[in-house]
C-alpha positions in Angstrom: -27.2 -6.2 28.8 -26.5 -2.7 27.2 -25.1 -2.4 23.7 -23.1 1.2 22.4 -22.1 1.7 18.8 -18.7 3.0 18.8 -17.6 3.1 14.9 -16.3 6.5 13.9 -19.0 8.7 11.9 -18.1 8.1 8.4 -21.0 10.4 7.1 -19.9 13.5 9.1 -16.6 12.9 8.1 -17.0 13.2 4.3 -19.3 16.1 4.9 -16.5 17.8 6.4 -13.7 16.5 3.9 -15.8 18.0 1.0 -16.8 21.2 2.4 -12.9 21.8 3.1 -11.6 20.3 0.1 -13.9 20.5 -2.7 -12.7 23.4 -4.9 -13.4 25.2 -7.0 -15.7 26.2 -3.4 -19.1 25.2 -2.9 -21.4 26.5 -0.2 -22.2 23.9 2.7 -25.7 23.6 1.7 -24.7 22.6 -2.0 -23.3 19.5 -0.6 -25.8 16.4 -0.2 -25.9 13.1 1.1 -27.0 11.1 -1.3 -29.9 8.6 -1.3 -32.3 10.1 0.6 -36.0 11.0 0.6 -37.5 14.6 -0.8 -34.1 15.8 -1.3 -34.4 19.2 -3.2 -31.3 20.1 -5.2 -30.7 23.9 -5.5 -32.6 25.6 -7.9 -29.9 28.3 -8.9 -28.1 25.5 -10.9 -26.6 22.6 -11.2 -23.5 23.3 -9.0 -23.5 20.5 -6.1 -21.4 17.4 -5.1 -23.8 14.2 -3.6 -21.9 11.4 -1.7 -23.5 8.0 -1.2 -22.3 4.9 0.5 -21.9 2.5 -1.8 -20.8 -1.0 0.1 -18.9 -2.3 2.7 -16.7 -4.7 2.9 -15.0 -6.9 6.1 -11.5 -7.6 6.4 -10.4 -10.3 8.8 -11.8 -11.8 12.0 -13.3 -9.9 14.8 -11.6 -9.3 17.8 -13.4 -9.2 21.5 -11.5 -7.3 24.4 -12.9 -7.4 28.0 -12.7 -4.9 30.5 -14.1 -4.7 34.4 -15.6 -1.0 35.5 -17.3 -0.5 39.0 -20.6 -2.3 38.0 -20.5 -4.3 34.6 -17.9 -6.3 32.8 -17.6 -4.7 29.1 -16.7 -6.7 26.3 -15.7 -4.9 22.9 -16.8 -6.6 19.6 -14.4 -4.9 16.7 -13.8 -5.8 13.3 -12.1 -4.0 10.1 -14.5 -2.8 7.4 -13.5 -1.0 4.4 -16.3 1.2 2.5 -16.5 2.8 -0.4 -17.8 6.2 -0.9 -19.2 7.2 -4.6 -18.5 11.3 -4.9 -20.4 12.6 -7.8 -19.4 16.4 -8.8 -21.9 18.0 -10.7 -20.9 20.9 -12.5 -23.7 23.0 -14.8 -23.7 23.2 -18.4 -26.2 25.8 -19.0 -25.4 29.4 -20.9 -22.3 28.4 -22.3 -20.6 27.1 -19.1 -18.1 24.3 -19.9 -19.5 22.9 -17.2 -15.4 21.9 -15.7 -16.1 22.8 -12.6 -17.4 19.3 -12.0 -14.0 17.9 -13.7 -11.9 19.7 -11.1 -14.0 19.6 -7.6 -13.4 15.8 -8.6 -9.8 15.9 -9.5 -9.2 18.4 -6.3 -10.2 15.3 -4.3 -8.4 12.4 -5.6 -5.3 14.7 -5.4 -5.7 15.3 -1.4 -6.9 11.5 -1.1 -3.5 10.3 -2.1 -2.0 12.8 0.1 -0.6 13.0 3.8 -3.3 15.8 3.9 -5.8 13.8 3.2 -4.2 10.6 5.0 -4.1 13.1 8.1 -7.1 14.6 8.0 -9.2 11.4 8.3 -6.6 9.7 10.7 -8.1 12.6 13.0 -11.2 11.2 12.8 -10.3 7.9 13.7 -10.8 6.7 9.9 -8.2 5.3 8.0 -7.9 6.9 3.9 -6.7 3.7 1.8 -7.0 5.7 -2.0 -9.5 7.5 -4.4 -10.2 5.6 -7.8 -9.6 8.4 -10.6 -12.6 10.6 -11.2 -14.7 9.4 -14.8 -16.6 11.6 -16.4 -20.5 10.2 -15.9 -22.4 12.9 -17.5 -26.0 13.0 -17.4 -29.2 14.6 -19.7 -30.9 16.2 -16.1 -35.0 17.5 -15.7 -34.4 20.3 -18.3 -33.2 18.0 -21.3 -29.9 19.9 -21.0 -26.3 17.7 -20.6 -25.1 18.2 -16.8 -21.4 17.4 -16.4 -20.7 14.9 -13.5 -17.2 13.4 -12.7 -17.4 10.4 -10.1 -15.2 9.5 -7.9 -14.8 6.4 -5.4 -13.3 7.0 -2.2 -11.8 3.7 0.0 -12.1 4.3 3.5 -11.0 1.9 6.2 -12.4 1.7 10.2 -12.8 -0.6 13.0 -16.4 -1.2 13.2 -16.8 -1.1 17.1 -19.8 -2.2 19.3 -19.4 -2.2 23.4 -21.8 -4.9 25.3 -21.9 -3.9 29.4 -22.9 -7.3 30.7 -23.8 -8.0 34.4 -21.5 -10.4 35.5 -21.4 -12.1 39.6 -17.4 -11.1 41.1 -18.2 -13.0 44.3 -20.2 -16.0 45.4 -20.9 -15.8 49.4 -20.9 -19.9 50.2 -23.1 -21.0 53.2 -22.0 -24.5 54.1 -24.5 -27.1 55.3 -24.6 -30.6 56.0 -27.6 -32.1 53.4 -28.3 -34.7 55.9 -29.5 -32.6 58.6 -30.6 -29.4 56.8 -32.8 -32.1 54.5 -33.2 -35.0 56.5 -33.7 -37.9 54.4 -37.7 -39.6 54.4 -38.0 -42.9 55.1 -39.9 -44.6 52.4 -43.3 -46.6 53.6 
């Protein structure tokens, strides 16, 4: 028996979605996945967008499909899952920066989330865009004691959560016929 995850990459996804549509632009490397280990922020400033998963949740039952290839009958477990993904837009503050930048990376998104764009974009990824909350303003006193403008927004994504199980299965049985009594002759008792 042989399991294979087959549920879209939500995580490259986003990655992609933000580097494209986060504006004013950011540089790839300014955009982090949030929730990890020894994750150094850039030092020029506090220009950056972290996404984190936030939860998942299931919709309806689970579906199993079967299918036969040369050597292994494959069953397909699915299921619908919505998850929510928290976008946080930093923006800095510092030197007498208004610090918007965070305001409109974060507004930028929630207006391609309720778009076809957007709606098209993930389809092509085999995710399904259901709406972006609108963006709040969540700023935060950072390291340096200075305010750092964040705007958060919550992104609803919906997939099929898809797991393939090759199980070995017997398509033939070769029956060899034989009469009991006299391939195992009965003992007499004493």
């Amino acid at each position: 028996m042989k399991a294979q995850n087959l549920t879209p990459n939500i995580r490259t996804a986003i990655q992609e979605f933000l580097e494209i549509f986060a504006v004013p632009e950011m540089a790839p490397e300014n955009i982090f996945y949030g929730n990890q280990n020894n994750l150094a922020l850039p030092p020029e400033g506090n220009d950056y967008v972290i996404y984190s998963y936030i939860s998942s949740v299931r919709h309806g039952t689970s579906a199993e499909d079967w299918e036969k290839d040369q050597t292994d009958d494959n069953v397909y477990l699915s299921t619908t899952t919505e998850v929510l993904v928290q976008v946080d837009c930093y923006a800095s503050t510092l030197n007498g920066s208004d610090g918007m930048n965070a305001m409109l990376r974060a507004q930028a998104l929630e207006t391609v989330c309720r778009s076809q764009v957007g709606v098209q974009f993930f389809v092509d990824r085999g995710i399904s865009l259901l709406h972006a909350d609108d963006p709040r303003d969540t700023t935060i006193v950072g390291d340096s004691d200075n305010y750092v403008r964040r705007s958060t927004l919550m992104i609803h994504l919906s997939m099929q959560s898809q797991i393939k199980v090759s199980m070995g299965f017997f398509s033939a049985v070769d029956v060899d016929l034989k009469n009991v009594d006299v391939s195992y002759p009965p003992k007499e008792k004493e």
